[in-house]
Short mmCIF file of the C-alpha atoms (twelve columns), coordinates in Angstrom:
data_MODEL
# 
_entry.id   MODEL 
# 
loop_
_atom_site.group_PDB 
_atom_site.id 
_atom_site.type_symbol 
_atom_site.label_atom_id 
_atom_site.label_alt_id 
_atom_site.label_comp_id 
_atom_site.label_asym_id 
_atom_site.label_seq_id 
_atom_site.Cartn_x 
_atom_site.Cartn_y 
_atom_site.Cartn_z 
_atom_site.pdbx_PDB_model_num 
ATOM 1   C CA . UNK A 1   -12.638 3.577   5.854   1 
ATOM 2   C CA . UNK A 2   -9.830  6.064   6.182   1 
ATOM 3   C CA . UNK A 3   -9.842  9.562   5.796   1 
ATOM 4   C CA . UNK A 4   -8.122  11.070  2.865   1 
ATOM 5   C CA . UNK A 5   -4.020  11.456  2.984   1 
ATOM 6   C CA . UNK A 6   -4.215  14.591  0.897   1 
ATOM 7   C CA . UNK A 7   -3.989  17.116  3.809   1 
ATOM 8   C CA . UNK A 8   -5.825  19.891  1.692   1 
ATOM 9   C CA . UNK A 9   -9.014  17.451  1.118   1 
ATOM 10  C CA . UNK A 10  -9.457  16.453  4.622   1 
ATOM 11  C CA . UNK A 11  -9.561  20.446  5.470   1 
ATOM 12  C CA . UNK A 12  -11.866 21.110  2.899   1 
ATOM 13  C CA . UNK A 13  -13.606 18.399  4.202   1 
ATOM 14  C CA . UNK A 14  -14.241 19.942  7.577   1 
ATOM 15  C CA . UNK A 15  -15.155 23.385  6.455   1 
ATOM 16  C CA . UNK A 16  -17.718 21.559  4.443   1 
ATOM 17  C CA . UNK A 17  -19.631 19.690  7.527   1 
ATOM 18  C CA . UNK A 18  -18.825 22.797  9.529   1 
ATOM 19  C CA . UNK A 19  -21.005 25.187  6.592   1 
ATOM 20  C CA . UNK A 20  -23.596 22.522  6.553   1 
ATOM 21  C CA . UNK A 21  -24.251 22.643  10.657  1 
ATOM 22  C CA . UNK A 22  -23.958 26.319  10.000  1 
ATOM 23  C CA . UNK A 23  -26.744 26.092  7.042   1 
ATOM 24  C CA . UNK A 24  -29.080 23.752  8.826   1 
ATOM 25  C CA . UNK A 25  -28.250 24.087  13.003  1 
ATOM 26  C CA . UNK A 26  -26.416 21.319  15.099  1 
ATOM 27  C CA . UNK A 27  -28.622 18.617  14.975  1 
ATOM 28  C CA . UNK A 28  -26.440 15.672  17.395  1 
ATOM 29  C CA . UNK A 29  -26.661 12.440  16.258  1 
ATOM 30  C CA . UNK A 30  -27.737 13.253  12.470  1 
ATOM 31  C CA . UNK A 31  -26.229 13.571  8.922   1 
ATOM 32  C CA . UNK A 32  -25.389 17.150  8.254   1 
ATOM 33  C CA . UNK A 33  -27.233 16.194  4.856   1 
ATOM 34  C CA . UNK A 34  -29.700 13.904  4.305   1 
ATOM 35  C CA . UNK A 35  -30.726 13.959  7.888   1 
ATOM 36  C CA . UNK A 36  -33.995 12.818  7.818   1 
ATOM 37  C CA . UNK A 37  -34.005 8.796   5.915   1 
ATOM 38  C CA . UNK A 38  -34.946 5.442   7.208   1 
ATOM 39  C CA . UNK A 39  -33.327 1.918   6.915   1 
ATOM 40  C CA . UNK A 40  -34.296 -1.220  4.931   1 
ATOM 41  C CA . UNK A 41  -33.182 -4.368  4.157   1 
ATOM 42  C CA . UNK A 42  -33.071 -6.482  1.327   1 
ATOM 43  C CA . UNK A 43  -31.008 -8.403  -1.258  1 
ATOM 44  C CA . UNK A 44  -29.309 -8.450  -4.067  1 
ATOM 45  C CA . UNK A 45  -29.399 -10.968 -7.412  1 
ATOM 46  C CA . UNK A 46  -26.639 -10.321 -10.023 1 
ATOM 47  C CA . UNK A 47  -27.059 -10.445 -13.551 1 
ATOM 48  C CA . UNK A 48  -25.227 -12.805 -15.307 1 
ATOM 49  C CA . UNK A 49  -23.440 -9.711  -17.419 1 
ATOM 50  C CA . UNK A 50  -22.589 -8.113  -14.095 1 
ATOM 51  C CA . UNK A 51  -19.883 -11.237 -13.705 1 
ATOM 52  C CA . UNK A 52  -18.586 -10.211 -17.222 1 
ATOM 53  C CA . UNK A 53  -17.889 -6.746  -16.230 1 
ATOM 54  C CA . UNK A 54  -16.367 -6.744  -12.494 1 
ATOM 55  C CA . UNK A 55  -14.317 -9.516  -10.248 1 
ATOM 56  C CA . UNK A 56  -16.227 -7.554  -7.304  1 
ATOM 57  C CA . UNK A 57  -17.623 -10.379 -5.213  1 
ATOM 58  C CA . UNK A 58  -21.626 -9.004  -4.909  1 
ATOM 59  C CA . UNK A 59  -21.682 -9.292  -8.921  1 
ATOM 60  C CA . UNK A 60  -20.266 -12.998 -8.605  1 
ATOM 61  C CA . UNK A 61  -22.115 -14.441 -5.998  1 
ATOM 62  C CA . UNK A 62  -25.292 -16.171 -6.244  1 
ATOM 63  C CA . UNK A 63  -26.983 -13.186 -4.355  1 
ATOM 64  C CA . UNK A 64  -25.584 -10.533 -1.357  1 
ATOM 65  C CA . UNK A 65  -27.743 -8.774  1.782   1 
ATOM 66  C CA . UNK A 66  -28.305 -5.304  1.366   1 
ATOM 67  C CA . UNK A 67  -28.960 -2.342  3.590   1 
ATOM 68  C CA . UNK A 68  -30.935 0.430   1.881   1 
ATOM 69  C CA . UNK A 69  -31.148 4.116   3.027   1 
ATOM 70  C CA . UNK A 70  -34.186 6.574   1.594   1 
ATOM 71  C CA . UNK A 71  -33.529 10.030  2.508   1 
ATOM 72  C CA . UNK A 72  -34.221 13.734  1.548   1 
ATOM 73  C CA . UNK A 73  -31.903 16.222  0.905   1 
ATOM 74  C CA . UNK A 74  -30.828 19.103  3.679   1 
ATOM 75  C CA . UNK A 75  -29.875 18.637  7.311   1 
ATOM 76  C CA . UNK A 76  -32.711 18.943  8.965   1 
ATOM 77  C CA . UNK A 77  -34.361 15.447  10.056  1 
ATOM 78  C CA . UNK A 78  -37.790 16.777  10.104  1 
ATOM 79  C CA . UNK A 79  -38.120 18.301  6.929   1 
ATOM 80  C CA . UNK A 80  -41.868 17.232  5.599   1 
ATOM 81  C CA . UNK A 81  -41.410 15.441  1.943   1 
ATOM 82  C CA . UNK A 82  -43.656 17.455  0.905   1 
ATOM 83  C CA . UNK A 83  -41.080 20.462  1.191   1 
ATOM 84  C CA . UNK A 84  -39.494 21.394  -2.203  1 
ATOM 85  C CA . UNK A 85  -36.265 21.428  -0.321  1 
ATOM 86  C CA . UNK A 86  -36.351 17.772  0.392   1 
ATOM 87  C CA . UNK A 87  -35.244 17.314  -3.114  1 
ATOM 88  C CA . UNK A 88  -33.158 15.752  -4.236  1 
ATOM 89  C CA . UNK A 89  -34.005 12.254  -2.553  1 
ATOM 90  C CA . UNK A 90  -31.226 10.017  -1.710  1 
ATOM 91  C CA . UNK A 91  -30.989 6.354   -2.425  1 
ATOM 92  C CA . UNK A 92  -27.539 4.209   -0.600  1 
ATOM 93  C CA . UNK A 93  -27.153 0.736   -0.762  1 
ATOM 94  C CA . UNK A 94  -24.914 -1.481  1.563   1 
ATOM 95  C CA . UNK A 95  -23.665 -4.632  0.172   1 
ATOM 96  C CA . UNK A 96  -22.970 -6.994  2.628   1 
ATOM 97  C CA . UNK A 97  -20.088 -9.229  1.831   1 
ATOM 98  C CA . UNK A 98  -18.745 -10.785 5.384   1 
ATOM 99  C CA . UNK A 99  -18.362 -9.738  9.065   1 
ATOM 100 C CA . UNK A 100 -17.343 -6.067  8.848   1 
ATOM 101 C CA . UNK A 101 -16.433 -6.191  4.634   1 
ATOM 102 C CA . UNK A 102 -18.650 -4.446  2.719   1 
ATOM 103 C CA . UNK A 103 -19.230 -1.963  -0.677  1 
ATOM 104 C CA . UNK A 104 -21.177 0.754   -1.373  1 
ATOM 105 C CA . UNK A 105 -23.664 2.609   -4.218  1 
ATOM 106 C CA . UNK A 106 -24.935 6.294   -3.353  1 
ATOM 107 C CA . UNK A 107 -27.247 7.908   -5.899  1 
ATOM 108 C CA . UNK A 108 -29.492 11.006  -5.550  1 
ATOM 109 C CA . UNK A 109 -33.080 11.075  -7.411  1 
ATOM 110 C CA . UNK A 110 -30.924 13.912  -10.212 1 
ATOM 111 C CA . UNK A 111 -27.913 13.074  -12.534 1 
ATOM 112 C CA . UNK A 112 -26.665 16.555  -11.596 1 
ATOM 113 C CA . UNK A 113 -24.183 17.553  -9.467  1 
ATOM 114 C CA . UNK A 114 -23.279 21.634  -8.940  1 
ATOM 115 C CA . UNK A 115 -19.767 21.747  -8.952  1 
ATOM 116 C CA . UNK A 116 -16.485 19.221  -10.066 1 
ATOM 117 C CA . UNK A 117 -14.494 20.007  -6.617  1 
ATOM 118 C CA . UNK A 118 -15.510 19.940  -3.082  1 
ATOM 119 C CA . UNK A 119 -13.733 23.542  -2.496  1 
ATOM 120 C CA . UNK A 120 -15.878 24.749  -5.444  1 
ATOM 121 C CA . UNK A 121 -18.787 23.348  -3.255  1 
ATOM 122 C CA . UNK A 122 -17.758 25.099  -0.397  1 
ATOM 123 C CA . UNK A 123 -18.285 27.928  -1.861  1 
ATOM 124 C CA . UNK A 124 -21.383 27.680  -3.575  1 
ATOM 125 C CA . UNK A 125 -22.544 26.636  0.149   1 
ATOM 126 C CA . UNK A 126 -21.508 29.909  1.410   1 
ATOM 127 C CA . UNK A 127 -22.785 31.888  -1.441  1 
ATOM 128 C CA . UNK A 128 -26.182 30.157  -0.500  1 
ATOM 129 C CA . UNK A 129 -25.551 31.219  3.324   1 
ATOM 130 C CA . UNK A 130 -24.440 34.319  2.769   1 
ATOM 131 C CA . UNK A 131 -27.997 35.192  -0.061  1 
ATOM 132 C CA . UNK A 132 -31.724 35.357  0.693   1 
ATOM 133 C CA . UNK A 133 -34.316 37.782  1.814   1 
ATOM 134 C CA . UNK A 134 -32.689 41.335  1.795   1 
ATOM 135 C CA . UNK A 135 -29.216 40.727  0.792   1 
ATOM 136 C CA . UNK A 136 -28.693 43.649  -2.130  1 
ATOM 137 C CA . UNK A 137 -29.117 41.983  -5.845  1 
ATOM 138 C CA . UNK A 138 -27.059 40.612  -7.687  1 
ATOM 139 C CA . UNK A 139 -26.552 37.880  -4.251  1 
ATOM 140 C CA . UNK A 140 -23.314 36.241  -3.948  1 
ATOM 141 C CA . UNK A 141 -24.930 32.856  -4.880  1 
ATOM 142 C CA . UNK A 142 -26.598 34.604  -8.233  1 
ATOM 143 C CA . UNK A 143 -22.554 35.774  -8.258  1 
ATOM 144 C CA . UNK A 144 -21.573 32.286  -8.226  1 
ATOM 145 C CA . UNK A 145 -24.056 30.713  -9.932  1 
ATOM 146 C CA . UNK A 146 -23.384 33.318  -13.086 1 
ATOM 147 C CA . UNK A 147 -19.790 32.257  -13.131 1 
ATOM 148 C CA . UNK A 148 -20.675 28.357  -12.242 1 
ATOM 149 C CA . UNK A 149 -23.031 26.577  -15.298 1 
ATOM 150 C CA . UNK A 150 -22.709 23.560  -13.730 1 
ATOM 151 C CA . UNK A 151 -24.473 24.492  -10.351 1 
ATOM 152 C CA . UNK A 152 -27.097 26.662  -12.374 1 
ATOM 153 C CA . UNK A 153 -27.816 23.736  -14.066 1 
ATOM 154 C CA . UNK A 154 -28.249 22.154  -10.955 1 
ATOM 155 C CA . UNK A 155 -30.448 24.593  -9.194  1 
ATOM 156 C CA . UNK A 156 -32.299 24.742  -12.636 1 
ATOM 157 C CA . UNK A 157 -33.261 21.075  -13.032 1 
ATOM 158 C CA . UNK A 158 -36.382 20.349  -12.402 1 
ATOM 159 C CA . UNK A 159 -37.135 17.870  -8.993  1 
ATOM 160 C CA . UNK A 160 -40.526 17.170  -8.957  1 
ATOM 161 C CA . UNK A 161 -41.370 15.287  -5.625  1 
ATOM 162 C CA . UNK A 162 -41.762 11.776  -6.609  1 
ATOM 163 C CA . UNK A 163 -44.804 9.358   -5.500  1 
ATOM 164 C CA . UNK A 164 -42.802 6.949   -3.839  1 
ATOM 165 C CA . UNK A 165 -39.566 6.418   -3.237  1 
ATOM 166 C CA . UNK A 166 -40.168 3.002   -4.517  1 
ATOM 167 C CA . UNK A 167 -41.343 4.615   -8.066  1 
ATOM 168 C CA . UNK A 168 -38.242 7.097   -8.359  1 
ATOM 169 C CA . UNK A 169 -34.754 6.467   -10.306 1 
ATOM 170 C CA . UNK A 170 -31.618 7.343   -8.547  1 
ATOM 171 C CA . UNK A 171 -28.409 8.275   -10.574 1 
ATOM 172 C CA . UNK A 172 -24.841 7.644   -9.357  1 
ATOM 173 C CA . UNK A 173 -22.815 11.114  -10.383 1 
ATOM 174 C CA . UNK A 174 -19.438 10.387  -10.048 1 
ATOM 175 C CA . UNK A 175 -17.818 7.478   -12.737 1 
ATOM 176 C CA . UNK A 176 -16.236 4.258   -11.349 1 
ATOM 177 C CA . UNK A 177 -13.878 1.402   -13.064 1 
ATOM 178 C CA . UNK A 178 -15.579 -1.898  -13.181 1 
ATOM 179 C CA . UNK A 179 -12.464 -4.629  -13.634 1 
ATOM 180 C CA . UNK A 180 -12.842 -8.147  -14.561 1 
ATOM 181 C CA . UNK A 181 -11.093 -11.372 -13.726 1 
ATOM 182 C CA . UNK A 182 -8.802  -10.449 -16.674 1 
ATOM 183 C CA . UNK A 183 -7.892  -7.099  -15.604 1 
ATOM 184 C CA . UNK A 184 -9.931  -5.169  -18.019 1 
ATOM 185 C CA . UNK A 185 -11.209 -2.172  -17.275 1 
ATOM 186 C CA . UNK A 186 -14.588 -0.425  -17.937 1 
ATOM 187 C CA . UNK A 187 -15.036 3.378   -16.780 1 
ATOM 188 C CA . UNK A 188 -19.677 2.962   -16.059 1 
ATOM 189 C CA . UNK A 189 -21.706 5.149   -14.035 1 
ATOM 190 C CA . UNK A 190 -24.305 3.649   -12.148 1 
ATOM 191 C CA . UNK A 191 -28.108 4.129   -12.490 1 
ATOM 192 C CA . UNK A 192 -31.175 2.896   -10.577 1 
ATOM 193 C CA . UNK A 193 -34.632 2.129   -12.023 1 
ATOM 194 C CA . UNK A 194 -37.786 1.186   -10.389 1 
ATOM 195 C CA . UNK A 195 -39.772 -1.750  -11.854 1 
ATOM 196 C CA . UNK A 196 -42.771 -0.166  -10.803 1 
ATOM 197 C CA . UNK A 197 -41.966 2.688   -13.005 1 
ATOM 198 C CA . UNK A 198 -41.244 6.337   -12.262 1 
ATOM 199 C CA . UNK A 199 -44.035 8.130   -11.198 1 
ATOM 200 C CA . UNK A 200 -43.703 12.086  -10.106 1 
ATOM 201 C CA . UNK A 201 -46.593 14.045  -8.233  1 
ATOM 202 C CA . UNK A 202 -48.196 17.130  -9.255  1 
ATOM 203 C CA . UNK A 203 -47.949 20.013  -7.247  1 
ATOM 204 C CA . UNK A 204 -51.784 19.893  -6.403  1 
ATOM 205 C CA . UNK A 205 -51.263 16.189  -5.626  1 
ATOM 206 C CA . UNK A 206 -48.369 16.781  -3.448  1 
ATOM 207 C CA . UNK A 207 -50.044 19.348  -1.325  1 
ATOM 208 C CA . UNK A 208 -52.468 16.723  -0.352  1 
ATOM 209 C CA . UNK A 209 -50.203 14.452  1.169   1 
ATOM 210 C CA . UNK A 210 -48.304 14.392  4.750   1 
ATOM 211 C CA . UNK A 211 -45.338 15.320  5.397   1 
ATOM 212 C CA . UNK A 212 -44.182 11.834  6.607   1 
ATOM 213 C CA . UNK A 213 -46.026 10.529  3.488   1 
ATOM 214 C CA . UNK A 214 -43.289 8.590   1.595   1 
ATOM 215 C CA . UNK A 215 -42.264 6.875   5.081   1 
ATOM 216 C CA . UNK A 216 -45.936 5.291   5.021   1 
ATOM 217 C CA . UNK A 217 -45.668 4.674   1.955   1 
ATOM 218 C CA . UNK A 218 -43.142 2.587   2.492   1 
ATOM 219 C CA . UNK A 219 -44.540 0.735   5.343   1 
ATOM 220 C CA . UNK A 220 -47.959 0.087   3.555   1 
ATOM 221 C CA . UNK A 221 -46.682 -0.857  0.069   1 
ATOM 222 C CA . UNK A 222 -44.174 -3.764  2.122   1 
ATOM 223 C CA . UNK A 223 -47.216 -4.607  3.883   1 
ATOM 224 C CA . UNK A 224 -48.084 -6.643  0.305   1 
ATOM 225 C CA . UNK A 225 -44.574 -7.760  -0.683  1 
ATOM 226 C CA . UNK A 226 -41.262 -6.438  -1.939  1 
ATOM 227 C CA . UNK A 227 -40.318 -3.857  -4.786  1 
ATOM 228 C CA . UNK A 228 -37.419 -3.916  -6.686  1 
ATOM 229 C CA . UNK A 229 -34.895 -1.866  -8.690  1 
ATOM 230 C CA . UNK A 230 -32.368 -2.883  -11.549 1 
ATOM 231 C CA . UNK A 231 -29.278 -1.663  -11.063 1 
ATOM 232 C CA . UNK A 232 -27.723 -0.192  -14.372 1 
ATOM 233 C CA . UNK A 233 -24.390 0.626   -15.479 1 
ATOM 234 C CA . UNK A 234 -23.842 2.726   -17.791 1 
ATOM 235 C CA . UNK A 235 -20.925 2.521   -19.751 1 
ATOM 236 C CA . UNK A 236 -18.506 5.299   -20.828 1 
ATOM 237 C CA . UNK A 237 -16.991 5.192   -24.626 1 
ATOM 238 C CA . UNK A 238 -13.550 6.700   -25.471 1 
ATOM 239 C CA . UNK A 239 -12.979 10.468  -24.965 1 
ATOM 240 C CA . UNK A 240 -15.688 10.759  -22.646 1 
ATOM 241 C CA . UNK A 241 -14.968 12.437  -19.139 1 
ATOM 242 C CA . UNK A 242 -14.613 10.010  -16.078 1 
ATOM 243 C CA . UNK A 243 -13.097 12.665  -13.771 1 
ATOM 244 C CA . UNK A 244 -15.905 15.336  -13.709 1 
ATOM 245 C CA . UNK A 245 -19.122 14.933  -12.008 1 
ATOM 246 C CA . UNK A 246 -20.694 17.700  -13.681 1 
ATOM 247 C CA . UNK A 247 -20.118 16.409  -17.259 1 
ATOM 248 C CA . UNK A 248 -23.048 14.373  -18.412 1 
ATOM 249 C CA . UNK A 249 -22.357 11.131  -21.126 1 
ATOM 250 C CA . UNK A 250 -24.734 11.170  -24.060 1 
ATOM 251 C CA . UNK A 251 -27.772 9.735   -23.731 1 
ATOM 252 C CA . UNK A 252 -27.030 6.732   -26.694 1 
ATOM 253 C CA . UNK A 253 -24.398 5.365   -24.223 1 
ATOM 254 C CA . UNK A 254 -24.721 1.909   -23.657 1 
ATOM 255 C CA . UNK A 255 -26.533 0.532   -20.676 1 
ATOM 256 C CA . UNK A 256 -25.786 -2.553  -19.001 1 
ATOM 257 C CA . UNK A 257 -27.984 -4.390  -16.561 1 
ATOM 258 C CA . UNK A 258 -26.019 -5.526  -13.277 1 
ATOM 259 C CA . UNK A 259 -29.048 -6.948  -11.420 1 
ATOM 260 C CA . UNK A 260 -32.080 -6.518  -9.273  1 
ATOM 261 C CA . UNK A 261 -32.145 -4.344  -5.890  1 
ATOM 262 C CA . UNK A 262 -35.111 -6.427  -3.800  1 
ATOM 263 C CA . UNK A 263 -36.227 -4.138  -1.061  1 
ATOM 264 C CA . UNK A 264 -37.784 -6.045  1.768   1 
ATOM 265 C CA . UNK A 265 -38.298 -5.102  5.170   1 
ATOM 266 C CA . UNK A 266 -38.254 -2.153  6.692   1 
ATOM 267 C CA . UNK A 267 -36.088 -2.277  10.115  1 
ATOM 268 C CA . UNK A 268 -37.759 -1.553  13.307  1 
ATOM 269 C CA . UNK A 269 -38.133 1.888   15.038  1 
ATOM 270 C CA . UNK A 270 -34.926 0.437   17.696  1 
ATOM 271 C CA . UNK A 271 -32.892 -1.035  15.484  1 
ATOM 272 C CA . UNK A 272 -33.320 2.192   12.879  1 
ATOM 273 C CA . UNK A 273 -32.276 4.898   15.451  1 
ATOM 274 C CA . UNK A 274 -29.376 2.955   16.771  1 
ATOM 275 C CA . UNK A 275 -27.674 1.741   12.841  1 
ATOM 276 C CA . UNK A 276 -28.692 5.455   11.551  1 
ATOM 277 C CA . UNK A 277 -25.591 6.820   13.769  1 
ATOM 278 C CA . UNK A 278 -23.758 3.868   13.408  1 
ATOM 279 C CA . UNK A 279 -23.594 3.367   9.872   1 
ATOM 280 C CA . UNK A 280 -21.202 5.532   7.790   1 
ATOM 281 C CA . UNK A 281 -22.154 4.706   3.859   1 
ATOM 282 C CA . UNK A 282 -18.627 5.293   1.824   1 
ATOM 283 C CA . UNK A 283 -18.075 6.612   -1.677  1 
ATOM 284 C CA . UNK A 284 -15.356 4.799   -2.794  1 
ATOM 285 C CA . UNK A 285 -15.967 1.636   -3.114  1 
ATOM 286 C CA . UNK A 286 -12.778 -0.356  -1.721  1 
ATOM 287 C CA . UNK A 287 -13.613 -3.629  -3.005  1 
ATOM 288 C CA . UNK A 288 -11.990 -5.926  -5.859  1 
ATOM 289 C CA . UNK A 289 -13.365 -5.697  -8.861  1 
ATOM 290 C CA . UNK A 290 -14.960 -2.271  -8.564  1 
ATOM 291 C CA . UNK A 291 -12.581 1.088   -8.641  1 
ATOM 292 C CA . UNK A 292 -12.661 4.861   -7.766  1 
ATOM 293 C CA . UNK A 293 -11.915 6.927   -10.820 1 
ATOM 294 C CA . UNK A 294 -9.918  10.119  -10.448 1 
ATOM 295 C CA . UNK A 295 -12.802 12.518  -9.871  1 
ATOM 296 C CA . UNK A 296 -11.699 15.028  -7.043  1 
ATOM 297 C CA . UNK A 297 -15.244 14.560  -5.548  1 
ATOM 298 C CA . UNK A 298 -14.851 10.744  -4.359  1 
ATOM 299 C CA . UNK A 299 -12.329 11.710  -1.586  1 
ATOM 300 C CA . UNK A 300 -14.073 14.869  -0.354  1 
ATOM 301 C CA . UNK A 301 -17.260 13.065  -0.184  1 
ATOM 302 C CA . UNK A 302 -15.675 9.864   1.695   1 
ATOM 303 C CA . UNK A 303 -14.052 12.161  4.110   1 
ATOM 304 C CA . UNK A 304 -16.962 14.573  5.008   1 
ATOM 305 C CA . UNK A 305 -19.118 11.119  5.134   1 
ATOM 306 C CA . UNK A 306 -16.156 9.319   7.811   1 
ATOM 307 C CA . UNK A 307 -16.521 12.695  9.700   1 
ATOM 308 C CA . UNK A 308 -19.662 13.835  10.030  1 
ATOM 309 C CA . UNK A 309 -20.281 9.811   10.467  1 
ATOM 310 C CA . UNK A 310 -17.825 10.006  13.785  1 
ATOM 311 C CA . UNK A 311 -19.480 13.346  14.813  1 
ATOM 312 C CA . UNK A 312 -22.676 11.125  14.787  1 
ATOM 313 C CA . UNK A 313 -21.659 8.127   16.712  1 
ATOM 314 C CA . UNK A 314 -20.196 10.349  19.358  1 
ATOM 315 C CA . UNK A 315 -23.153 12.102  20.238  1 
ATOM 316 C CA . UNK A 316 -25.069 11.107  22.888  1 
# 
């Protein structure tokens, strides 16, 4: 996983992870976002129109591992779920394919995204930073988000908190090119539903719960078996936009089942705290068969992810 060659992006990239320790404190040994998560393991089964789609080797074979990461959003690892803040929830998926080879889905529990560049993101961080309690109206983040639809939308969206993260779908924002053994290409964004059905909690309901409650959730609802997921594509027609996060594809888009996300164990409390630094999840997806599009966002991302990622293993 190496970090971007565009000089520019890798710069950006720093001043990103720098505004998010800023945002959230230096917190050693975590992600600056989606700090607090926990690891699982599981598999995955590919449908047989996954094979007709991609050469990628996880959509051929018979079935692949899988590491799975549930986190909420922000950089603080303590933040209860029951904090508004702790949405958007994250969902990453590890495919393993061989010693040291392996491909990656991230999604977030929202099909939004704020902003198309990762300098536009910068700056809607520091607008954030720079707002709040006293600052004179209108704030620099009401500046930006008045000249930004995109990240109003975002902000706007409604994120309820969701019962489980075993009963919440997960949306991949930026597109990807799915090849086949022939060489054709199909431009698909990815999409993750819960066979158990989405179910979101009220506010009364959620001010019940703990603020660890969707971890033991997790470990009592494994206690009886696995849950599972189908992993969706769906797939772009002509003329719409593959390079822009922040551009949503009609709804009547076609979408295509890849297979079934089984999660199954949860890892142990050791084993959790020592892959959590270790393991840097990557955005592109560097694997035959499955391709980055040209959305500016995909390099940013994989470069604040590599290092924030080596931050993380270095700390003590």
């Amino acid at each position: 996983m190496p970090l971007a060659t565009d000089e520019a992006v890798v710069q950006t990239s720093r001043e990103l992870v720098a505004q998010l320790h800023s945002i959230f404190g230096e917190h050693p040994g975590f992600r600056p976002a989606h700090a607090k998560g926990v690891l699982l393991s599981g598999t995955f089964t590919p449908s047989a129109e996954a094979a007709k789609l991609s050469a990628a080797p996880h959509f051929n074979n018979p079935s692949t591992p899988i590491i799975v990461r549930f986190s909420n959003s922000t950089g603080l690892p303590k933040i209860p779920d029951t904090d508004p803040n702790a949405d958007p929830r994250g969902l990453a998926i590890r495919f393993t394919l061989g010693h040291r080879v392996h491909t990656d889905i991230i999604t977030h529990s929202t099909p939004f995204f704020p902003t198309r560049t990762g300098q536009d993101f910068l700056e809607f961080l520091r607008a954030a930073a720079a707002s709040g309690a006293g600052v004179e109206s209108p704030s620099p983040v009401e500046k930006f988000l008045a000249a930004h639809p995109s990240a109003l939308a975002f902000v706007q969206a409604p994120k309820p908190a969701p019962s489980s993260y075993a009963k919440e779908a997960y949306f991949g924002v930026n597109a990807f090119k799915l090849v086949d053994a022939e060489g054709k290409a199909t431009f698909i964004r990815y999409r993750i539903v819960p066979d158990l059905g989405v179910e979101k909690l009220s506010p009364e309901d959620l001010a019940s719960k703990g603020e660890n409650y969707l971890h033991e959730d997790l470990i009592t609802r494994l206690a009886s078996g696995p849950f599972t997921y189908r992993l969706l594509a769906q797939v772009a027609e002509e003329g719409d936009v593959t390079n822009d996060a922040t551009v949503h594809w009609p709804d009547s888009r076609k979408l295509v089942e890849l297979g079934q996300v089984k999660v199954e164990k949860l890892y142990d409390d050791e084993t959790d705290a020592k892959d959590q630094k270790y393991i840097i999840f990557d955005p592109i997806p560097r694997v035959k068969g499955v391709e980055p599009s040209e959305d500016p966002l995909l390099d940013v991302r994989a470069s604040v992810y590599l290092i924030s990622g080596r931050e993380r293993r270095a700390a003590s």
